[in-house]
Backbone bond lengths (Angstrom), bond angles and torsions (degrees), N, CA, C in turn:
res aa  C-N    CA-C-N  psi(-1)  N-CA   C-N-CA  omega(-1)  CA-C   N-CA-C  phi
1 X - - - 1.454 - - 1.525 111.04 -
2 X 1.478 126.62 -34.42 1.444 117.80 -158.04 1.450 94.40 -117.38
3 X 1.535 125.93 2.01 1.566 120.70 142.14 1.501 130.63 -82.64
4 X 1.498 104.97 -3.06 1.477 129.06 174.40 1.549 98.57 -72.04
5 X 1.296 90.35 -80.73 1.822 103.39 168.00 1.640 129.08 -36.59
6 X 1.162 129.57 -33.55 1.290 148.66 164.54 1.752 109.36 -79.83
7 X 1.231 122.25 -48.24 1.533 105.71 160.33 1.203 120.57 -83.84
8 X 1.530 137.81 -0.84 1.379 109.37 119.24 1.498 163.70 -62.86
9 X 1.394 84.10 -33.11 1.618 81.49 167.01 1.679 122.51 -83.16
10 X 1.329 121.88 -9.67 1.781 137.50 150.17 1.499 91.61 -49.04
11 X 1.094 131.74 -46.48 1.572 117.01 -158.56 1.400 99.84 -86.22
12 X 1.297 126.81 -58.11 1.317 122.61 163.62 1.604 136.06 -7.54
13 X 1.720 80.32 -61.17 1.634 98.50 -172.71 1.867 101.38 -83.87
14 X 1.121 117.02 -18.87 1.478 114.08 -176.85 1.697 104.69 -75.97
15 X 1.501 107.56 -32.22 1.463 100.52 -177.78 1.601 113.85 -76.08
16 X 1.379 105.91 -39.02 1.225 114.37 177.93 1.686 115.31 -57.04
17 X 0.818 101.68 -20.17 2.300 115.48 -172.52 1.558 80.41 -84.10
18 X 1.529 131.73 -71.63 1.593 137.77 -166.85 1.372 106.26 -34.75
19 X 1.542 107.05 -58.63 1.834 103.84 177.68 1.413 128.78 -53.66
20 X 1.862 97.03 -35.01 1.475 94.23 -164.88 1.808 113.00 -77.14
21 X 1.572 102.17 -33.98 1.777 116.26 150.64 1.438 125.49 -30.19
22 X 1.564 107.17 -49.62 1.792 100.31 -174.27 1.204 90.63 -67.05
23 X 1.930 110.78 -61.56 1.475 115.64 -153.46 2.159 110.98 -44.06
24 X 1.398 82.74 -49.61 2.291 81.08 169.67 1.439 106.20 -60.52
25 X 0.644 141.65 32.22 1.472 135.04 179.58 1.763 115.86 -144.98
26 X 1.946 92.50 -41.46 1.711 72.97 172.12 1.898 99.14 -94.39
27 X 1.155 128.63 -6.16 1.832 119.49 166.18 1.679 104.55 -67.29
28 X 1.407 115.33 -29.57 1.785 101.28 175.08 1.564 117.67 -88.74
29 X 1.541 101.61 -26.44 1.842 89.48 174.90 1.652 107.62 -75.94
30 X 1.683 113.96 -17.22 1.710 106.10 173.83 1.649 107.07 -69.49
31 X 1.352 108.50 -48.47 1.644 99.94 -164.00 1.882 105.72 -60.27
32 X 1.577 94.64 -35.58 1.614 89.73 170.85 1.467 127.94 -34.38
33 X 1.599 103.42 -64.94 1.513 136.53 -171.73 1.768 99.36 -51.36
34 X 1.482 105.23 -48.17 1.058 93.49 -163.12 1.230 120.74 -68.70
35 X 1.870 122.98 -41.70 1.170 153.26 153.94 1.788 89.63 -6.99
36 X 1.798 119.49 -90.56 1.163 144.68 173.80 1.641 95.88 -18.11
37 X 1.131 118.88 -84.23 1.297 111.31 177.19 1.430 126.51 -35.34
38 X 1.305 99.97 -73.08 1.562 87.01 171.77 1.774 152.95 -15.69
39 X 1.551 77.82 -52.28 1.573 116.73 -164.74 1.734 69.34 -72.25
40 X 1.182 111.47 -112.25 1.870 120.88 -168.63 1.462 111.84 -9.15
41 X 1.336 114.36 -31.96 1.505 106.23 -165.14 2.215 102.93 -83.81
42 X 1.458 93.71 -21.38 1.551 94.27 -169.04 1.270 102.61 -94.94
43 X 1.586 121.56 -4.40 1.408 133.39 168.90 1.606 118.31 -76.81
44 X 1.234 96.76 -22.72 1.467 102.98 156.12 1.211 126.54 -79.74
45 X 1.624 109.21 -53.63 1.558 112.65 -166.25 1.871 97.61 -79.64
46 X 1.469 134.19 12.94 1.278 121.43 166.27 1.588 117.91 -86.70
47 X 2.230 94.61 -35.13 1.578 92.88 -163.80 1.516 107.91 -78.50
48 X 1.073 112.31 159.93 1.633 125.78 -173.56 2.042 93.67 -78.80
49 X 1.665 117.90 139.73 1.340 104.37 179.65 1.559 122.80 -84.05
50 X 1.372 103.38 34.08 1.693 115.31 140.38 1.550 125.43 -86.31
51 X 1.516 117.62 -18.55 0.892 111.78 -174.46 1.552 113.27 -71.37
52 X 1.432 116.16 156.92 1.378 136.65 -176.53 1.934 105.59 -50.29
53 X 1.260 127.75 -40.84 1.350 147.79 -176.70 1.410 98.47 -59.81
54 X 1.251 121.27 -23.13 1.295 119.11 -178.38 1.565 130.19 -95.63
55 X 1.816 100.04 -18.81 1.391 107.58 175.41 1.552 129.04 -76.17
56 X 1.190 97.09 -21.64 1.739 112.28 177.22 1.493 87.00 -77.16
57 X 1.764 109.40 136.01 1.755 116.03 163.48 1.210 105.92 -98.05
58 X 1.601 121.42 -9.13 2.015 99.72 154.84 1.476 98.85 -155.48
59 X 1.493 114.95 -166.31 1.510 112.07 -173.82 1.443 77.38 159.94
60 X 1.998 84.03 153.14 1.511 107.56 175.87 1.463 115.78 -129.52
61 X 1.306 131.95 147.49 1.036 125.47 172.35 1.786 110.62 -118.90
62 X 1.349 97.07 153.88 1.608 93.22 -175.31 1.430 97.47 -131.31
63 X 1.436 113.71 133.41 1.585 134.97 -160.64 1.286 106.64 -117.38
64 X 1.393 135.85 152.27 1.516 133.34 141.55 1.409 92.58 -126.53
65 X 1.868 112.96 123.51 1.342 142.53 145.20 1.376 127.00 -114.50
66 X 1.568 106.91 117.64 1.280 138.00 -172.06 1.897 113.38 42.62
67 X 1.602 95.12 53.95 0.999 117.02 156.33 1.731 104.33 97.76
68 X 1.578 119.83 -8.06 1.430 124.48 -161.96 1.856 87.20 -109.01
69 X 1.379 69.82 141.18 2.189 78.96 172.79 1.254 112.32 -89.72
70 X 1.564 139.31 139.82 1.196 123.42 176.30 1.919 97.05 -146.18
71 X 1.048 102.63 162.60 1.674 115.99 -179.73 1.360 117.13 -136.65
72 X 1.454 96.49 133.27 1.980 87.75 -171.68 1.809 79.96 -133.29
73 X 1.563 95.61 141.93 1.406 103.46 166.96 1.744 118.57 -109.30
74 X 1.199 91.15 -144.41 2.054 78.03 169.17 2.273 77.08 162.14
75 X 1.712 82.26 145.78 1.680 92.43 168.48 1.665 87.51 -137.21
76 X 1.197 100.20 166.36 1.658 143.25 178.42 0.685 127.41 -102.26
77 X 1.363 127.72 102.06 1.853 120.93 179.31 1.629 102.87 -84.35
78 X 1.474 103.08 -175.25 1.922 104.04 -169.31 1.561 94.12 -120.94
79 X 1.186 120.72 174.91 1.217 140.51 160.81 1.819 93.87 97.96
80 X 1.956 99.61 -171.47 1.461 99.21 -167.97 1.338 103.57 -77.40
81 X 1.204 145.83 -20.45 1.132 134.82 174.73 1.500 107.24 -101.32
82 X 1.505 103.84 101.81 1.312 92.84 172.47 1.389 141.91 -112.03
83 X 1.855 128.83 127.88 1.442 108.92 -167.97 1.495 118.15 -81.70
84 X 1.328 125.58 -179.82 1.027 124.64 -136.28 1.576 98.84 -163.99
85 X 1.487 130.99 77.80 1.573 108.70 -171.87 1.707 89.13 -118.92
86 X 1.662 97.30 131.79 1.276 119.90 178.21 1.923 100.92 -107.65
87 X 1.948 112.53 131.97 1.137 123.02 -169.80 1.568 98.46 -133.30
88 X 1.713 111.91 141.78 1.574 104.45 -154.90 1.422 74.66 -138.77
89 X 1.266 113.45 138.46 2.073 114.41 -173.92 1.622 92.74 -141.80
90 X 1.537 127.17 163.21 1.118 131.08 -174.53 1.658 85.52 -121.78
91 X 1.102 97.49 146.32 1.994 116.34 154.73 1.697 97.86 -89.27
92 X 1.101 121.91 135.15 1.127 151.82 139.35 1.723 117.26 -39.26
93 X 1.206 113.57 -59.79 1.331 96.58 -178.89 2.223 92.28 -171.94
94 X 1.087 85.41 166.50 1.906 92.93 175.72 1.738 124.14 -47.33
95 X 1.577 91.26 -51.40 1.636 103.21 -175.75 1.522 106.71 -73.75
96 X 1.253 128.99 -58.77 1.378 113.31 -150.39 1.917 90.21 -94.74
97 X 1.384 127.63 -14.99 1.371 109.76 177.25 1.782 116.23 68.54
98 X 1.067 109.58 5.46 1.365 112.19 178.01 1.418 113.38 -79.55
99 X 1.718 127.40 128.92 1.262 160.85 161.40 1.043 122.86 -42.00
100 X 1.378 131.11 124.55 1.712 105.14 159.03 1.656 81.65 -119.83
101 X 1.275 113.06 166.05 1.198 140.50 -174.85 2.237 92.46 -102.55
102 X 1.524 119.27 108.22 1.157 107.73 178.05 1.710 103.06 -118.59
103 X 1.276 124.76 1.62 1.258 114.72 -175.31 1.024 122.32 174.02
104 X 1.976 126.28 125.63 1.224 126.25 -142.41 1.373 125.45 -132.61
105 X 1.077 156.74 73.77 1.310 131.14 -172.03 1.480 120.48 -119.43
106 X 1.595 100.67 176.53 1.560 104.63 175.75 1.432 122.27 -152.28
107 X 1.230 115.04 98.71 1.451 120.92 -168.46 1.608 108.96 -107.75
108 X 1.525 115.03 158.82 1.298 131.73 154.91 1.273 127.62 -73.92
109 X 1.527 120.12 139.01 0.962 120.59 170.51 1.478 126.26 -140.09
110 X 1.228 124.18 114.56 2.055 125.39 -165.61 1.439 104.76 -126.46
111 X 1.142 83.61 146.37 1.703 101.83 -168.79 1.857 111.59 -64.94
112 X 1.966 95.53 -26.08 1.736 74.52 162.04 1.804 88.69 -130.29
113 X 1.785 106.14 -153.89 1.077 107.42 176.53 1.872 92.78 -131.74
């Protein structure tokens, strides 16, 4: 009876450790993603739209941070106001190459206001 009771509450506490593992893992690949974003999105709104960063209408970059692979792309809209949506996805692992989509945006950007 009180090894019944004791391999339940082992199971308990083992599931409870499992959640708190993914959950640190998917809050550090977000703060990552977001970081990534950031950075790209203010790399736009710094360069002047002569700069070279501006002639490509999309492009991808592929990263490894703290050991996790991640890819953020970004497209270009045309005219004087131009949008700008930067997308930052994690690979999962080497073999299967599968994506998750963790963070998205899409802002404007014009040369005046």
């Amino acid at each position: 009876m009180t090894a019944g009771i004791l391999v339940c509450g082992l199971v308990a506490v083992a599931s409870v450790f499992s959640f708190a593992v993914r959950a640190n893992t998917a809050n550090r690949q977000m703060a990552i993603a977001t970081t990534l974003l950031y950075d790209k999105v203010e790399a736009f709104r710094s360069a002047s739209f002569s700069d070279p960063l501006w002639a490509n209408s999309s492009g991808t970059d592929h990263l490894v941070i703290v050991g996790e692979r991640y890819s953020r792309e970004w497209t270009v809209g045309t005219g004087n106001a131009r949008t700008v949506t930067v997308i930052v996805y994690a690979e999962s692992n080497a073999l299967t190459r599968r994506r998750s989509e963790l963070i998205r945006t899409t802002t404007i950007v014009s040369p005046s206001f």
